[in-house]
N, C-alpha and C positions, 0 to 999 in steps of 0.2 A: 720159796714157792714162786713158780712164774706160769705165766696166763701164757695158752695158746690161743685163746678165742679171738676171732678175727674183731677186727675195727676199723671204723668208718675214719679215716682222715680226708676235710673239707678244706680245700684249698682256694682262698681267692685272692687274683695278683690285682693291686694296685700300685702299678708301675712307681719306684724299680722296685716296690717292694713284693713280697710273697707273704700274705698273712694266712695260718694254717692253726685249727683246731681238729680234738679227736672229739665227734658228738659223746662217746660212751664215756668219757670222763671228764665230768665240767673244770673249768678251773686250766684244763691244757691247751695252751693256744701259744704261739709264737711268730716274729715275724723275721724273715731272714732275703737277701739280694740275691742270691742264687735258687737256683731250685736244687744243686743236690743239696746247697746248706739246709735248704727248706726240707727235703726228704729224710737227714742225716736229725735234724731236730726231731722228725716225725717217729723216729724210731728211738729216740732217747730219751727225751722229756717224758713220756708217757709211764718208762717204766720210773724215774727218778720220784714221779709224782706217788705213782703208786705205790711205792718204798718206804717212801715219806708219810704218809696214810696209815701204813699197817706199822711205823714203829710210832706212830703217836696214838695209835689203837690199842696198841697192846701197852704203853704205860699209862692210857685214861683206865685199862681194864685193871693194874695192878697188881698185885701177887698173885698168884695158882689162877691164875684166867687160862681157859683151855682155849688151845687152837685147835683149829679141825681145817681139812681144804674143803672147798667150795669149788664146784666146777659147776660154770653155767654154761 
């Protein structure tokens, strides 16, 4: 399953670095010297995190846990 819903990435440079968070999912923030490294993070991290979420979701839920999609 993958989310199309758009998302807020907050970007603030503190020379040389670039520290970047997505508001819609706590816990994702990075910091990287480039700005595309910093854009290339922005598009990655987000979904890894989210991945990570829904396979420790589904083994806290345990055997016959139903999935359904959710679009918000």
């Amino acid at each position: 399953m993958s989310t199309t819903s758009p998302h807020t990435a907050v970007i603030r440079h503190n020379e040389p670095w670039g520290i970047r968070w997505v508001e819609e999912v706590p816990g994702v923030n990075a910091q990287e010297q480039s700005r595309e490294a910093l854009w290339q993070s922005l598009t990655e991290v987000p979904r890894e995190v989210l991945e990570f979420n829904r396979q420790d979701a589904l083994e806290a839920a345990g055997p016959g846990a139903e999935k359904l999609a959710l679009i918000l």
